[in-house]
PQR file with spaces between the fields and no chain letter, atoms N, CA, C, O and H, PARSE charges and radii, in Angstrom:
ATOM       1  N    UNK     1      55.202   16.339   67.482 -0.4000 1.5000
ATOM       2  CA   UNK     1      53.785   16.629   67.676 -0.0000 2.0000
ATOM       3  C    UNK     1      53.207   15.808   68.830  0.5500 1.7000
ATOM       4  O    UNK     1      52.549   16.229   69.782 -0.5500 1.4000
ATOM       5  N    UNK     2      53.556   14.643   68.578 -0.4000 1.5000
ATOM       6  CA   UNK     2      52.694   13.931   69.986 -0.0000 2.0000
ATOM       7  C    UNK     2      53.488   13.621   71.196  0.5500 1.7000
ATOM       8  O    UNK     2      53.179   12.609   71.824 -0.5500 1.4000
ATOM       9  H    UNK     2      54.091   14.302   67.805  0.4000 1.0000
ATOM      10  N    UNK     3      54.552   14.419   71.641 -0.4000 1.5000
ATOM      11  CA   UNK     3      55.076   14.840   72.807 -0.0000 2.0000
ATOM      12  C    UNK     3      54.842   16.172   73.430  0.5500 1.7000
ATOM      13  O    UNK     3      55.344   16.563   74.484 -0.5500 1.4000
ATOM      14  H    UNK     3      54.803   15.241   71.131  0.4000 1.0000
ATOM      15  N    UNK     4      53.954   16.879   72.594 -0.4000 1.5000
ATOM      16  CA   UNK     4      53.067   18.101   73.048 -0.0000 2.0000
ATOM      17  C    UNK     4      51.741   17.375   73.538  0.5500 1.7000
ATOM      18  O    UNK     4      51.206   17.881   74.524 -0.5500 1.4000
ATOM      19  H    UNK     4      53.547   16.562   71.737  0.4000 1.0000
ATOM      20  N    UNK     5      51.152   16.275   72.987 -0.4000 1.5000
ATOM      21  CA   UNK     5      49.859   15.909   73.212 -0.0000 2.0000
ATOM      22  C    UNK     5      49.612   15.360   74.566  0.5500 1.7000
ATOM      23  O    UNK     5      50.474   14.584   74.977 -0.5500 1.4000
ATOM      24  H    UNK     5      51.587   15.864   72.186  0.4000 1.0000
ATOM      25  N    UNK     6      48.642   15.599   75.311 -0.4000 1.5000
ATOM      26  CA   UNK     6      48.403   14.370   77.132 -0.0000 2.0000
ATOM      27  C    UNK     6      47.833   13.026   76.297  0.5500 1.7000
ATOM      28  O    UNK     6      46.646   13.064   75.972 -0.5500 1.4000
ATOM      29  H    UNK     6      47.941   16.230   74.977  0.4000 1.0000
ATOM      30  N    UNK     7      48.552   11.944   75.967 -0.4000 1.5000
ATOM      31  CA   UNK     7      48.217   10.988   76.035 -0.0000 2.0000
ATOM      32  C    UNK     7      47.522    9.883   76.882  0.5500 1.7000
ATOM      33  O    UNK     7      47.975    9.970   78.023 -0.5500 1.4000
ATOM      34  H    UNK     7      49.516   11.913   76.231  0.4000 1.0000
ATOM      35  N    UNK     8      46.722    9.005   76.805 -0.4000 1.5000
ATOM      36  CA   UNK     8      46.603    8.141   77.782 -0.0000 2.0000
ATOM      37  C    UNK     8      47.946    7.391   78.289  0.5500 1.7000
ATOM      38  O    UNK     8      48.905    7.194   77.542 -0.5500 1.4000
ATOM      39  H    UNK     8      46.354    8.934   75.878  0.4000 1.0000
ATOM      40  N    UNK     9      47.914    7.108   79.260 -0.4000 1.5000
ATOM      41  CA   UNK     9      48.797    6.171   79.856 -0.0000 2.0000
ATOM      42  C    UNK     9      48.091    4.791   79.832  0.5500 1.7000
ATOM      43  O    UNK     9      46.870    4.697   79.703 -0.5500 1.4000
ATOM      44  H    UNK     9      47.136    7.268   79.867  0.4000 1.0000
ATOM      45  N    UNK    10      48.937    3.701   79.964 -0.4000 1.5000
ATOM      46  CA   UNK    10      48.889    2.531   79.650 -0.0000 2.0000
ATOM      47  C    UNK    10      47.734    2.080   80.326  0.5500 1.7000
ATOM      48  O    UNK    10      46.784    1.437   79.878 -0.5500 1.4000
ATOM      49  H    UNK    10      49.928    3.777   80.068  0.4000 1.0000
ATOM      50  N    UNK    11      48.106    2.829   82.342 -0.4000 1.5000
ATOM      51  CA   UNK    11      47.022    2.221   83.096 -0.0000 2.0000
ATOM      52  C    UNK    11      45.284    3.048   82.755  0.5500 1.7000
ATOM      53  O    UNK    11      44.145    2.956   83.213 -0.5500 1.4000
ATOM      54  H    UNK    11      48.878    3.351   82.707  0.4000 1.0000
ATOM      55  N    UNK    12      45.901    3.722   81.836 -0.4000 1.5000
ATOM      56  CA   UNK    12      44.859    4.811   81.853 -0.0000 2.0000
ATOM      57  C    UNK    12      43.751    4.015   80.423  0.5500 1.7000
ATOM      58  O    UNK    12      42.540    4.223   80.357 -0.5500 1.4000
ATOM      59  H    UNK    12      46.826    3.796   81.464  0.4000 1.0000
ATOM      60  N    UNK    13      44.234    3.463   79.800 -0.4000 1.5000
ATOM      61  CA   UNK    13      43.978    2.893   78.417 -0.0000 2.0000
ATOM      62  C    UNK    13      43.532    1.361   79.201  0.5500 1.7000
ATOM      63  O    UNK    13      42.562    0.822   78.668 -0.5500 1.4000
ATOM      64  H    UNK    13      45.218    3.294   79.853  0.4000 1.0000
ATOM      65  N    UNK    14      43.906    0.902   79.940 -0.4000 1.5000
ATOM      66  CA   UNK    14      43.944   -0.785   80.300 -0.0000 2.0000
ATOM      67  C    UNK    14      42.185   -0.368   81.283  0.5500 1.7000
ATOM      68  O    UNK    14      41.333   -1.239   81.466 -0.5500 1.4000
ATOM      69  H    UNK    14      44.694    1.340   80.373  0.4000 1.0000
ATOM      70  N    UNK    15      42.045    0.922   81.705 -0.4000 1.5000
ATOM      71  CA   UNK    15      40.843    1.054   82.273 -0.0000 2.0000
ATOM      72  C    UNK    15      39.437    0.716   81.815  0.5500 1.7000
ATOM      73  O    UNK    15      38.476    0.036   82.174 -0.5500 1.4000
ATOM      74  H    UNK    15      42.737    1.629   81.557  0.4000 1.0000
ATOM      75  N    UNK    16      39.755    1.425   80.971 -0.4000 1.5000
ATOM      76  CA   UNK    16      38.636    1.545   79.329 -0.0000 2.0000
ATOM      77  C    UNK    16      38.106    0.490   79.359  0.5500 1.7000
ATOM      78  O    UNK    16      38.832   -0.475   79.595 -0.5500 1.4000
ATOM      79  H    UNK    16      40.536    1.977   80.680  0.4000 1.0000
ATOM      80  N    UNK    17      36.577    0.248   79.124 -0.4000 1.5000
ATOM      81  CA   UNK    17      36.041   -0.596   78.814 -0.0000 2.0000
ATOM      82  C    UNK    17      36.148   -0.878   76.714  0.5500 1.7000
ATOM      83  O    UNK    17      36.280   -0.128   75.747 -0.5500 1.4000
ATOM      84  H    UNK    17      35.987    1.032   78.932  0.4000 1.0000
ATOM      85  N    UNK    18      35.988   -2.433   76.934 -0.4000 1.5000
ATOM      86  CA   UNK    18      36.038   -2.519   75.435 -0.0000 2.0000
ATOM      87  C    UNK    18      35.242   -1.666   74.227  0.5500 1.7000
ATOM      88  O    UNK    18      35.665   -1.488   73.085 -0.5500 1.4000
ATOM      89  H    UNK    18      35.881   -3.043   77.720  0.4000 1.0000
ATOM      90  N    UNK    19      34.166   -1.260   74.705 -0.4000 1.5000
ATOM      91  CA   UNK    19      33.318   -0.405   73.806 -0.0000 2.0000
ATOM      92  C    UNK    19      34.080    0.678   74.078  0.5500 1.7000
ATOM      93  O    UNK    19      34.600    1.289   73.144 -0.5500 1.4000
ATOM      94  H    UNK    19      33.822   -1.405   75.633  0.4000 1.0000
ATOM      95  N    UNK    20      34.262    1.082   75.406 -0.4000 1.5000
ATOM      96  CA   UNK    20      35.138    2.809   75.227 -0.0000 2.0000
ATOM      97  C    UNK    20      36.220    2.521   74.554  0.5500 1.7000
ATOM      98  O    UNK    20      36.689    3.582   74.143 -0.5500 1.4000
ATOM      99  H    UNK    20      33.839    0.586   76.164  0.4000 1.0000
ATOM     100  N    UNK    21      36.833    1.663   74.243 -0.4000 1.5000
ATOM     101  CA   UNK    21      38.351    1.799   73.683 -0.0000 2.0000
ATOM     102  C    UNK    21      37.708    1.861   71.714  0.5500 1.7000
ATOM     103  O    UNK    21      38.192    2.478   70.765 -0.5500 1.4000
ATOM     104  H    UNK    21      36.451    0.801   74.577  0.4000 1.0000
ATOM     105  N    UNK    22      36.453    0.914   71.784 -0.4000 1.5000
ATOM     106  CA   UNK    22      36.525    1.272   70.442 -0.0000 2.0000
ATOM     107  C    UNK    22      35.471    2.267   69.839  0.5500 1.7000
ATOM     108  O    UNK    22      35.031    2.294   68.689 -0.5500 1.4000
ATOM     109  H    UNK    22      36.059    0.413   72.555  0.4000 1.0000
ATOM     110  N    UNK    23      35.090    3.324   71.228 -0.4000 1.5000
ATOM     111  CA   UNK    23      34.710    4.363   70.461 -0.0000 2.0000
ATOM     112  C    UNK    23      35.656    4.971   70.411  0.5500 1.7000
ATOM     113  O    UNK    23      35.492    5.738   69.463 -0.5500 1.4000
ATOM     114  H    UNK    23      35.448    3.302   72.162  0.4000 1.0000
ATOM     115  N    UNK    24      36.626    5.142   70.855 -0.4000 1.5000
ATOM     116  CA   UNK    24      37.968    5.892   70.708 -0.0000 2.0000
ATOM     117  C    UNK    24      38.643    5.643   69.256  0.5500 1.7000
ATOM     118  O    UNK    24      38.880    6.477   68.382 -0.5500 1.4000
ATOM     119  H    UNK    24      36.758    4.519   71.626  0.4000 1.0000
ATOM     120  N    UNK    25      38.793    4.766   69.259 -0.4000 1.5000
ATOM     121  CA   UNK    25      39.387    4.061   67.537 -0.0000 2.0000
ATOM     122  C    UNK    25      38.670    4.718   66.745  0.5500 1.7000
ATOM     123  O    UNK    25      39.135    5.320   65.777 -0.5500 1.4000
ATOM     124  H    UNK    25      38.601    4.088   69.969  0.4000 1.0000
ATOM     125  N    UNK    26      37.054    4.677   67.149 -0.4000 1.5000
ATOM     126  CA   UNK    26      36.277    5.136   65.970 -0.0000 2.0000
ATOM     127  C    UNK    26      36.398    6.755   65.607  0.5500 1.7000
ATOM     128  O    UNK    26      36.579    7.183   64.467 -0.5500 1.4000
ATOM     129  H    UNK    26      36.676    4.188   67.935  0.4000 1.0000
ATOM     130  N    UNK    27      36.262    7.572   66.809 -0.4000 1.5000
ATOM     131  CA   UNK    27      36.436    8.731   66.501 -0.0000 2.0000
ATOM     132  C    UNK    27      37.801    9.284   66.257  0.5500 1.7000
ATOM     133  O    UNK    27      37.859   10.468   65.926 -0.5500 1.4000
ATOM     134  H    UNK    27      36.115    7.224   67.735  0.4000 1.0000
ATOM     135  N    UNK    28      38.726    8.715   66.353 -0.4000 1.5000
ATOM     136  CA   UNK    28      40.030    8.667   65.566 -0.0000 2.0000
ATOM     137  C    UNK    28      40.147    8.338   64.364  0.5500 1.7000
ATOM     138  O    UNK    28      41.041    8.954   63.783 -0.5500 1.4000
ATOM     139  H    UNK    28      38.679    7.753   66.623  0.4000 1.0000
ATOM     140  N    UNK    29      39.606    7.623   63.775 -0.4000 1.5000
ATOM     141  CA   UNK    29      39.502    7.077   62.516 -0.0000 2.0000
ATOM     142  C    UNK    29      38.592    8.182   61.163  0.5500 1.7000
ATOM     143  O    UNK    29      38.738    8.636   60.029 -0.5500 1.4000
ATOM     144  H    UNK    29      38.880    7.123   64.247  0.4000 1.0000
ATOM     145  N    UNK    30      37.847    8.146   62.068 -0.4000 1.5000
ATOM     146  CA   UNK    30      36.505    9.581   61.668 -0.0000 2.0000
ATOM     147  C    UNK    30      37.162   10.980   61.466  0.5500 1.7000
ATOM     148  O    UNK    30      36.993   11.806   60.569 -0.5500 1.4000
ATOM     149  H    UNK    30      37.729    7.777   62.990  0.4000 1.0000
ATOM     150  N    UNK    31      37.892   10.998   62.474 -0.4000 1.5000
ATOM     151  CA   UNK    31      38.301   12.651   62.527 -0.0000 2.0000
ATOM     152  C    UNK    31      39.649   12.655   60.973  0.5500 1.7000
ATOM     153  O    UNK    31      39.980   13.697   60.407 -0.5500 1.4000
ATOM     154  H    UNK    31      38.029   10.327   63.203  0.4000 1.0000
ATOM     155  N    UNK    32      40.212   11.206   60.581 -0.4000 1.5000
ATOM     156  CA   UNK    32      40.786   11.369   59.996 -0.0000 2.0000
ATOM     157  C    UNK    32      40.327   11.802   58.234  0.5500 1.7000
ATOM     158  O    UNK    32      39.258   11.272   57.931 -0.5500 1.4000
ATOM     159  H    UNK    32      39.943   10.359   61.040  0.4000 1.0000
ATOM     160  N    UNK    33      40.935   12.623   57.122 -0.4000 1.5000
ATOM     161  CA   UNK    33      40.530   13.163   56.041 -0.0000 2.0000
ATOM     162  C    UNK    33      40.751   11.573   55.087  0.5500 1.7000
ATOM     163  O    UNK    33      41.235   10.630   55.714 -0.5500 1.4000
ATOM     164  H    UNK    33      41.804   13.053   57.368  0.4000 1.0000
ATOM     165  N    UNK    34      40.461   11.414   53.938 -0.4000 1.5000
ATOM     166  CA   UNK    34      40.251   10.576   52.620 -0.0000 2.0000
ATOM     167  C    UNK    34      41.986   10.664   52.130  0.5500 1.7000
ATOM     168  O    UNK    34      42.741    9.700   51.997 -0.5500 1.4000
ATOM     169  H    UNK    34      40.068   12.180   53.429  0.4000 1.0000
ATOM     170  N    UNK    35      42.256   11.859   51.959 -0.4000 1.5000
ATOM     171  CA   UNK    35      43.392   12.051   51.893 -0.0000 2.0000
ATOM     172  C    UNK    35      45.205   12.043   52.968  0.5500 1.7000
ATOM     173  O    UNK    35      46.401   12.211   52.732 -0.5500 1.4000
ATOM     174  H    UNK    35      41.643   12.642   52.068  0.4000 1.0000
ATOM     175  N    UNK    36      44.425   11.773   53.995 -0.4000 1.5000
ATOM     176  CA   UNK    36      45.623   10.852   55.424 -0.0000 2.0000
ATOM     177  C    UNK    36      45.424    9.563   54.961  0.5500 1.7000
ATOM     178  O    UNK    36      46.518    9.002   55.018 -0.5500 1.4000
ATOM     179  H    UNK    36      43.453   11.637   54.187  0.4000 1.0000
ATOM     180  N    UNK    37      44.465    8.707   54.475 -0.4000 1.5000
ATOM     181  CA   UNK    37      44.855    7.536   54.649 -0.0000 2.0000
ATOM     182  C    UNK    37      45.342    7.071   53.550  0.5500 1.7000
ATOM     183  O    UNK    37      45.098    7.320   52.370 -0.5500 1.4000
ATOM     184  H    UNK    37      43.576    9.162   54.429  0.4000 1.0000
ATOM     185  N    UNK    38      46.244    6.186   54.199 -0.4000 1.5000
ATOM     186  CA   UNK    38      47.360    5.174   53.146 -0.0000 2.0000
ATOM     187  C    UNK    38      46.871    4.547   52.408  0.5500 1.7000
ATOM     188  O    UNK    38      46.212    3.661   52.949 -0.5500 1.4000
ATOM     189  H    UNK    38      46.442    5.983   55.158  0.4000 1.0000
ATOM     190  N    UNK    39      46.823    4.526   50.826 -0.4000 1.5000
ATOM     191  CA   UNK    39      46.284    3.279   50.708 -0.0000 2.0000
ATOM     192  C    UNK    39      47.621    2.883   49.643  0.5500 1.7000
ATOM     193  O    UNK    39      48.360    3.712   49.110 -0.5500 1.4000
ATOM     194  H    UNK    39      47.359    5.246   50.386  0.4000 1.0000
ATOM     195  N    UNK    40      47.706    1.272   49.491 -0.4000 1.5000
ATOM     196  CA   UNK    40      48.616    0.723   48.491 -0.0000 2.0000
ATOM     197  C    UNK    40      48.006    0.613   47.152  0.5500 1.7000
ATOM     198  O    UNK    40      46.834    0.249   47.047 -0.5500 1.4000
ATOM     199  H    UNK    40      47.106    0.599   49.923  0.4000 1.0000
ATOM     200  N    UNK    41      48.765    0.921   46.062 -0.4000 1.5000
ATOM     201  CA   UNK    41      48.004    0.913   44.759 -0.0000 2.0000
ATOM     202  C    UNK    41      47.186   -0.261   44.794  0.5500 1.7000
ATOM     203  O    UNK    41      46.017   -0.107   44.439 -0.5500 1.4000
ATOM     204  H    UNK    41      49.716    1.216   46.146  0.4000 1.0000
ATOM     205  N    UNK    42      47.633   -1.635   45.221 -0.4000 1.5000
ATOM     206  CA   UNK    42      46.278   -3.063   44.841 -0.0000 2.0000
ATOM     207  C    UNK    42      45.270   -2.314   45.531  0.5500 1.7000
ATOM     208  O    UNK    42      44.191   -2.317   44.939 -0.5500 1.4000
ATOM     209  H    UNK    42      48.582   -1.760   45.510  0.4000 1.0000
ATOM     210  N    UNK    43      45.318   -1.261   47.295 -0.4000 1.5000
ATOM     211  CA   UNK    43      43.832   -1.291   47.683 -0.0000 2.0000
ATOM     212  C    UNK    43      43.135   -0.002   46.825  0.5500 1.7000
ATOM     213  O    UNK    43      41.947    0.055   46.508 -0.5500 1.4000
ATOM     214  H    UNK    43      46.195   -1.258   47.776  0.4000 1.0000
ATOM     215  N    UNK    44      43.988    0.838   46.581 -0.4000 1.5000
ATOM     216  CA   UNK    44      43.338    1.847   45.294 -0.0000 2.0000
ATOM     217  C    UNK    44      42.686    1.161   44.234  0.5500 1.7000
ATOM     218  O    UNK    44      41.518    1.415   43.938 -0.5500 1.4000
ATOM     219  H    UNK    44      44.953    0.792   46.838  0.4000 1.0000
ATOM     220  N    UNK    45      43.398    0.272   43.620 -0.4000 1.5000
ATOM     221  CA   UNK    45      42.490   -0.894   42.336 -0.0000 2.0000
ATOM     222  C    UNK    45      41.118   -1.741   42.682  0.5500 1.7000
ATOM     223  O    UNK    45      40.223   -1.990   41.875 -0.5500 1.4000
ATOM     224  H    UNK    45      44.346    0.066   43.860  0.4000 1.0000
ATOM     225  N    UNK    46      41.158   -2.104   44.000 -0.4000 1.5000
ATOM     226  CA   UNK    46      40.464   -2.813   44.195 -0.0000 2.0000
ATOM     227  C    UNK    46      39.079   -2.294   44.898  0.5500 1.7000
ATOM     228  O    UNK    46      38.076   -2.996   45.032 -0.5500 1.4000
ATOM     229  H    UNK    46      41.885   -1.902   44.656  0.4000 1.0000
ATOM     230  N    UNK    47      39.248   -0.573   45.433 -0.4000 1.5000
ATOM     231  CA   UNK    47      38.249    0.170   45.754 -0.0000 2.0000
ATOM     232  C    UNK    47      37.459    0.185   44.847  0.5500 1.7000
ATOM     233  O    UNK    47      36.346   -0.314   44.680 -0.5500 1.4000
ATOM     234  H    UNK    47      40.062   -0.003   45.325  0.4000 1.0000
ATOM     235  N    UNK    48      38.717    1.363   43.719 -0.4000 1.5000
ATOM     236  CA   UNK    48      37.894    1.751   42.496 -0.0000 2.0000
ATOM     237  C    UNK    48      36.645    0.570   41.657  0.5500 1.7000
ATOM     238  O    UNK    48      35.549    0.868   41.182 -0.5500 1.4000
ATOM     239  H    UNK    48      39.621    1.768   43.854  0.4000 1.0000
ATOM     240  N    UNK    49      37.413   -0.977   41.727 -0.4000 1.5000
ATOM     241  CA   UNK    49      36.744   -1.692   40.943 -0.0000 2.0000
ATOM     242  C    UNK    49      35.246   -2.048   41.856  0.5500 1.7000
ATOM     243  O    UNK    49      34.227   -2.340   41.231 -0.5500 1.4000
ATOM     244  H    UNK    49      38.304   -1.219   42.113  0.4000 1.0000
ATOM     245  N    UNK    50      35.251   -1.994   43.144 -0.4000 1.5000
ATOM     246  CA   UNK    50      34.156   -2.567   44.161 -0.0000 2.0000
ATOM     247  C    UNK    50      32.933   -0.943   43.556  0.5500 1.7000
ATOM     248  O    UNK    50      31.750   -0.926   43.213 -0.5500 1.4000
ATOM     249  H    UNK    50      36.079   -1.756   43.652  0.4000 1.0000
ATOM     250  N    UNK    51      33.885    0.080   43.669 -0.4000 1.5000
ATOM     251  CA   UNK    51      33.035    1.087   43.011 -0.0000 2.0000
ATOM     252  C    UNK    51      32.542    1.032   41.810  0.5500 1.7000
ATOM     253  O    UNK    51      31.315    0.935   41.778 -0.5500 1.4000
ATOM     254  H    UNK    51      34.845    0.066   43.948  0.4000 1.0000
ATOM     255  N    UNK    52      33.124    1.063   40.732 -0.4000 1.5000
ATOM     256  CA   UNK    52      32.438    0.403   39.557 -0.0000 2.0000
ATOM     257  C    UNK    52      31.742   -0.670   39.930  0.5500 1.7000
ATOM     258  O    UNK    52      30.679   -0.260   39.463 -0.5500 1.4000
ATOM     259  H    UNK    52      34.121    1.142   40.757  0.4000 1.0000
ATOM     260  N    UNK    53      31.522   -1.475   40.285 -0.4000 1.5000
ATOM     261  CA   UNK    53      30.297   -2.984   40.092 -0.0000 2.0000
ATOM     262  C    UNK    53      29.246   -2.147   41.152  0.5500 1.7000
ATOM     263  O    UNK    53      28.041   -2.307   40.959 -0.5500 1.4000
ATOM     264  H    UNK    53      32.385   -1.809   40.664  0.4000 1.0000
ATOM     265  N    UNK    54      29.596   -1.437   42.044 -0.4000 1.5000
ATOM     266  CA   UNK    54      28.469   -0.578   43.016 -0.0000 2.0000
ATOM     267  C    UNK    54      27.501    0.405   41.568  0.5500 1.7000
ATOM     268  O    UNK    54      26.294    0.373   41.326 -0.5500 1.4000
ATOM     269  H    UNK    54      30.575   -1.307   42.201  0.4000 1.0000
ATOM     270  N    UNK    55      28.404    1.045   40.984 -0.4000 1.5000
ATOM     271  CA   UNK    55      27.496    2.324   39.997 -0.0000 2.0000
ATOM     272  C    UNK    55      26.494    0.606   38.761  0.5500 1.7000
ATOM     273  O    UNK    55      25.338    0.570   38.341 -0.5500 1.4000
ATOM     274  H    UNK    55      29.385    1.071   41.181  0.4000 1.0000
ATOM     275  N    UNK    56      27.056    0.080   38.684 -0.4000 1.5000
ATOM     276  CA   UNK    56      26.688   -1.181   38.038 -0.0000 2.0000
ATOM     277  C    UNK    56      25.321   -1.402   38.179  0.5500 1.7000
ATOM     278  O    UNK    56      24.434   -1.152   37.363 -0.5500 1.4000
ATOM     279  H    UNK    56      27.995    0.109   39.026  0.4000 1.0000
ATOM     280  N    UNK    57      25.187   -2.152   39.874 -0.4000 1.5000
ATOM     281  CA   UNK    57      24.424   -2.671   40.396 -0.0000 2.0000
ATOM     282  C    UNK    57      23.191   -1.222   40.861  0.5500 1.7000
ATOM     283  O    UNK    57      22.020   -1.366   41.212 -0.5500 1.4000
ATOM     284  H    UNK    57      25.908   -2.355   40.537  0.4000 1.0000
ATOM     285  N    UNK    58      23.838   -0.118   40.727 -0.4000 1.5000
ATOM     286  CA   UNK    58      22.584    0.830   41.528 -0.0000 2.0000
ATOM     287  C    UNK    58      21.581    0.717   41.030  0.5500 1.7000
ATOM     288  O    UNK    58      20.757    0.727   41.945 -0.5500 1.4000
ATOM     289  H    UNK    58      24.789   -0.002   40.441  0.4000 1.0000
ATOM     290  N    UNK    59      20.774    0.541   39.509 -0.4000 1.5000
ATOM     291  CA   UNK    59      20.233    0.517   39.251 -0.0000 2.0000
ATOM     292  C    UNK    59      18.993   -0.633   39.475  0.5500 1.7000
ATOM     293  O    UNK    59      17.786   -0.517   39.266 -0.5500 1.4000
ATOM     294  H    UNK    59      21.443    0.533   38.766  0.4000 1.0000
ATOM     295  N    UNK    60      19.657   -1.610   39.904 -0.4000 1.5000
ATOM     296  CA   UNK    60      19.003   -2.479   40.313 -0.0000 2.0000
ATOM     297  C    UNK    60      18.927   -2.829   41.445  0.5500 1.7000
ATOM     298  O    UNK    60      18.774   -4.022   41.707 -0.5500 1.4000
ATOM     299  H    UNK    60      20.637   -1.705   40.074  0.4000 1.0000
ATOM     300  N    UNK    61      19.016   -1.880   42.414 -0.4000 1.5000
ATOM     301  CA   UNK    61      18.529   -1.705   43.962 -0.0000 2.0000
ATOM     302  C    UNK    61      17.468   -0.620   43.968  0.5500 1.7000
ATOM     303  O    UNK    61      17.038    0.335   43.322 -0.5500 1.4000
ATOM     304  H    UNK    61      19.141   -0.911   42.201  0.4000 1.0000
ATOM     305  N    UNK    62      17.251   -1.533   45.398 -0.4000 1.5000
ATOM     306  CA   UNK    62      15.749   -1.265   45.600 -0.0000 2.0000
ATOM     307  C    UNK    62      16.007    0.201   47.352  0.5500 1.7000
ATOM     308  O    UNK    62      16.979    0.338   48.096 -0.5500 1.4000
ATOM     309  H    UNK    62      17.601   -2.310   45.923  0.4000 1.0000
ATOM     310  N    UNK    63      14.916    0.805   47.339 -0.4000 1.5000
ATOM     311  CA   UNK    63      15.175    1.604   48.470 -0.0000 2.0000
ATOM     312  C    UNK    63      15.012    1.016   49.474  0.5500 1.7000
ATOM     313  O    UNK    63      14.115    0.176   49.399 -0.5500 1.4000
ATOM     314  H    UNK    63      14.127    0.694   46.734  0.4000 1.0000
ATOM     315  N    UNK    64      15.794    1.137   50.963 -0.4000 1.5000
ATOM     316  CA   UNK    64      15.305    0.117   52.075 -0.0000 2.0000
ATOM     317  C    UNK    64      13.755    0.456   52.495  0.5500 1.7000
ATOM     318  O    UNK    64      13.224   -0.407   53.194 -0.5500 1.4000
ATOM     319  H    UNK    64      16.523    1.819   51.024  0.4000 1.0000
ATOM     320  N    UNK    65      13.003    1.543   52.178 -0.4000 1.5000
ATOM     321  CA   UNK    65      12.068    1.615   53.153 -0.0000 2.0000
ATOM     322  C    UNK    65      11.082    0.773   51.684  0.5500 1.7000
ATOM     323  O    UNK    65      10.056    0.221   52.080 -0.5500 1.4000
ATOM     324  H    UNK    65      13.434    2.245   51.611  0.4000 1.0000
ATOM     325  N    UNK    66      11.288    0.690   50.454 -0.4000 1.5000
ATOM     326  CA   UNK    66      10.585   -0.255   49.689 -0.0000 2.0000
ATOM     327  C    UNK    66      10.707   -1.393   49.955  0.5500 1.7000
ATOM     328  O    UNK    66       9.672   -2.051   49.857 -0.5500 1.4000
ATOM     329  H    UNK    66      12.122    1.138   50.132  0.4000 1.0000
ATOM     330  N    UNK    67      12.040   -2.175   50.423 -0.4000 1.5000
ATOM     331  CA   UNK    67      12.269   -3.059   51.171 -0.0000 2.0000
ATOM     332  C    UNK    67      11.681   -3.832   52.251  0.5500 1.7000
ATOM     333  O    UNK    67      11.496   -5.020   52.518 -0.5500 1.4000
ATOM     334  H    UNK    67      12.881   -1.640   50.504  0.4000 1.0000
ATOM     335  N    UNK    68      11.485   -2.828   52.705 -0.4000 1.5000
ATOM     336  CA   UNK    68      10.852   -3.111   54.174 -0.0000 2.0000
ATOM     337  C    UNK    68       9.584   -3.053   54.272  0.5500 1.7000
ATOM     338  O    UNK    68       9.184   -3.767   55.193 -0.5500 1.4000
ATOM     339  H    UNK    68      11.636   -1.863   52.488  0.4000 1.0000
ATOM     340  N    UNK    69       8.820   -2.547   53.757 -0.4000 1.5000
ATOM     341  CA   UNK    69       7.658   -2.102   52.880 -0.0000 2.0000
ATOM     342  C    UNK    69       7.012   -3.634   52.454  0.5500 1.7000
ATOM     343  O    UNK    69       5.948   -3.978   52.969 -0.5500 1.4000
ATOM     344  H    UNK    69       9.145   -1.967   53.009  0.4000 1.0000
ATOM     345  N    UNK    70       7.633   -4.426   51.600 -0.4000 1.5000
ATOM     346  CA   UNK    70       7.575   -5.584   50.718 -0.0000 2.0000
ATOM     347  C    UNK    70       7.818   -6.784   51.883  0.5500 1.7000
ATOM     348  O    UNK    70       7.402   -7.939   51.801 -0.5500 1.4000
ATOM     349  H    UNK    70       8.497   -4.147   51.181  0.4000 1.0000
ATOM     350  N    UNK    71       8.650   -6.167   53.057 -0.4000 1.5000
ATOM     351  CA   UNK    71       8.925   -7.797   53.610 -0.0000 2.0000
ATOM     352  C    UNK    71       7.517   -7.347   54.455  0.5500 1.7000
ATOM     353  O    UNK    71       6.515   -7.979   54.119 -0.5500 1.4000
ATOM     354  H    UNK    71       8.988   -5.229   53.124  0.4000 1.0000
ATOM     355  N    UNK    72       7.370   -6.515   55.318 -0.4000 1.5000
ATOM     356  CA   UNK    72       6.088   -6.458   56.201 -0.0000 2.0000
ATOM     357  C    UNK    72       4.738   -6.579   55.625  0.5500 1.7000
ATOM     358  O    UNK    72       3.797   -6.325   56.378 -0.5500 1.4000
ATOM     359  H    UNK    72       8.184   -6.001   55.591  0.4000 1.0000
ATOM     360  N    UNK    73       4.469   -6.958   54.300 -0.4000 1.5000
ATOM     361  CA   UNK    73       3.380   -7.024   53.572 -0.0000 2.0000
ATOM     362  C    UNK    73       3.261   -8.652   53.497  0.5500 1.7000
ATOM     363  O    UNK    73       2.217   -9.283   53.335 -0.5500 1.4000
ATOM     364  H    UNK    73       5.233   -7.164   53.689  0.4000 1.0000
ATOM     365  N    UNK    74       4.545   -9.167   53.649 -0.4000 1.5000
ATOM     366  CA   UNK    74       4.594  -10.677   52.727 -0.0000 2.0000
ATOM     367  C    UNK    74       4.435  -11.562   54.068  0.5500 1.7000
ATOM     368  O    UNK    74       4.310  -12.782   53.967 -0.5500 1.4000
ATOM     369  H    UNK    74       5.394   -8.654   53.780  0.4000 1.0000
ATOM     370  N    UNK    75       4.444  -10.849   55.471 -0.4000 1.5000
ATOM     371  CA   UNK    75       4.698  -11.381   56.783 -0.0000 2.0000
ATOM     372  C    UNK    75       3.408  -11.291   57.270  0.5500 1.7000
ATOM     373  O    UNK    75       3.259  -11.717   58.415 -0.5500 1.4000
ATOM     374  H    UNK    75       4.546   -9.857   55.553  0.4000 1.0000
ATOM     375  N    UNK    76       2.296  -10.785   56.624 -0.4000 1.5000
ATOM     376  CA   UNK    76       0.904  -10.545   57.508 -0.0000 2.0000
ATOM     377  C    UNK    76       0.222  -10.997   56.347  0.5500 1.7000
ATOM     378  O    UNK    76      -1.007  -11.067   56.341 -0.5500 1.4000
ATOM     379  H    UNK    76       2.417  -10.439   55.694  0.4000 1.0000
């Protein structure tokens, strides 16, 4: 597959400014599905559990624009 693709070349990649190289990463990363990426069962365990304490905690978050709301009131 990726000997059909025009790749960058090295000098072509060494051009790139640092932000262009990592919007490149990014929209590579993006274009990829939930289901391409690897994960090892500890980072599967350790999603799921960051997800549970997230459904946990929702209830006791606040909306940002209430947020923001509350700090610009407490600042004037």
């Amino acid at each position: 597959m990726l000997r059909s693709m025009n790749l960058l070349s090295q000098d072509e990649l060494a051009r790139l400014t640092s932000p262009e190289r990592l919007a490149l990463i990014t929209q590579l990363w993006d274009s990829l599905d939930n289901e391409q990426l690897p994960m090892t069962t500890e980072q599967q365990t350790e999603l799921d559990r960051r997800m549970d304490a997230l459904d946990l905690d929702r209830p006791q978050c606040i909306a940002w624009t209430t947020l923001k709301s509350q700090l610009e009131r407490r600042s004037s």
